[in-house]
C-alpha positions as CSV (number, residue, x, y, z in Angstrom):
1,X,-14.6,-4.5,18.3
2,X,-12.9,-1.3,17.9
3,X,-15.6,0.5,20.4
4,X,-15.2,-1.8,22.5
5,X,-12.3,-2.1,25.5
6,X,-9.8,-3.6,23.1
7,X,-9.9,-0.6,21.1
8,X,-7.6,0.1,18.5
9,X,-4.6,-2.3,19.4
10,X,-6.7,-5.0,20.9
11,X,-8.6,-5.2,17.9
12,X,-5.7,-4.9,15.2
13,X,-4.2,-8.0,17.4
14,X,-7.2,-10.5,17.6
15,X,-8.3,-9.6,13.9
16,X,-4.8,-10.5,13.1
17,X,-4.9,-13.3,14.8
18,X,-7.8,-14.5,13.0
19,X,-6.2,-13.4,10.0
20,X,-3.2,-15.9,10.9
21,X,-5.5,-18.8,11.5
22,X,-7.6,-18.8,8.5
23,X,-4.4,-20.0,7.2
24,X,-3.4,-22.5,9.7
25,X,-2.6,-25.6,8.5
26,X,-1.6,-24.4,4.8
27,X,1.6,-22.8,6.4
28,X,4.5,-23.9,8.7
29,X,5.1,-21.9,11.9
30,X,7.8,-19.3,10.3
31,X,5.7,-18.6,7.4
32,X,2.7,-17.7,9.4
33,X,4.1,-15.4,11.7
34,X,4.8,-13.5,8.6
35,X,1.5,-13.7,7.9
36,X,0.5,-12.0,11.3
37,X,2.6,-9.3,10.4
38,X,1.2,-8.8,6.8
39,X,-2.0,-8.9,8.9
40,X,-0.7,-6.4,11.4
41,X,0.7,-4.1,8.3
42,X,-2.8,-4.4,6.3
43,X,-4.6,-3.3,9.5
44,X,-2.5,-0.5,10.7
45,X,-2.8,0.6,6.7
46,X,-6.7,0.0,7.6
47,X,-6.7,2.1,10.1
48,X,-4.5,5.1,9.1
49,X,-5.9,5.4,4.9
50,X,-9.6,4.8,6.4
51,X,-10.3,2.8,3.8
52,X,-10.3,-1.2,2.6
53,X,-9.2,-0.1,-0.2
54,X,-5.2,0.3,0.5
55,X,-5.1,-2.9,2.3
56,X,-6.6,-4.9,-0.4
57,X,-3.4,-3.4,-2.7
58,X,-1.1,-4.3,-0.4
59,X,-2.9,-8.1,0.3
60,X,-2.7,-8.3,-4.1
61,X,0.8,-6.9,-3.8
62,X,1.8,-9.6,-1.4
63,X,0.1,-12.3,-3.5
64,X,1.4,-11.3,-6.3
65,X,5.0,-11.5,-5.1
66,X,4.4,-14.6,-3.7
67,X,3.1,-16.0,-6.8
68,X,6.2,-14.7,-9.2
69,X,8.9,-16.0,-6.2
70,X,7.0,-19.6,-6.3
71,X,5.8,-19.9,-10.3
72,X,8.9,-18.3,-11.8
73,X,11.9,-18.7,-9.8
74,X,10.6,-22.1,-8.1
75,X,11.5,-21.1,-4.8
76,X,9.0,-22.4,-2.5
């Protein structure tokens, strides 16, 4: 979609959006416009390392976080 008319910012916005609603209904409304920015932040880190690599880090990084706040400080 990149090569397309969207380009670059069209693109990093409907792949985020997509991104957002693969987790639609497992999220309220607050939490997943955090995950459209997450999405947004692993795309523009896409897009400037040139790699999948870097945004899969962050992605485990966010996880990860997530999963100590929830599983060890019970803070859901």
């Amino acid at each position: 979609w990149r090569n397309t008319r969207l380009g670059f910012s069209g693109t990093l916005l409907l792949t985020s959006a997509l991104f957002t609603l693969l987790h639609w209904g497992q999220y309220s409304l607050v939490q997943l416009s955090f995950v459209f920015t997450l999405a947004l932040i692993l795309g523009f880190a896409r897009e400037k390392s040139g790699s999948v690599l870097l945004p899969m880090l962050l992605h485990l990084g966010n996880n990860l976080a997530a999963a100590v706040v929830v599983l060890y400080l019970g803070i859901l």
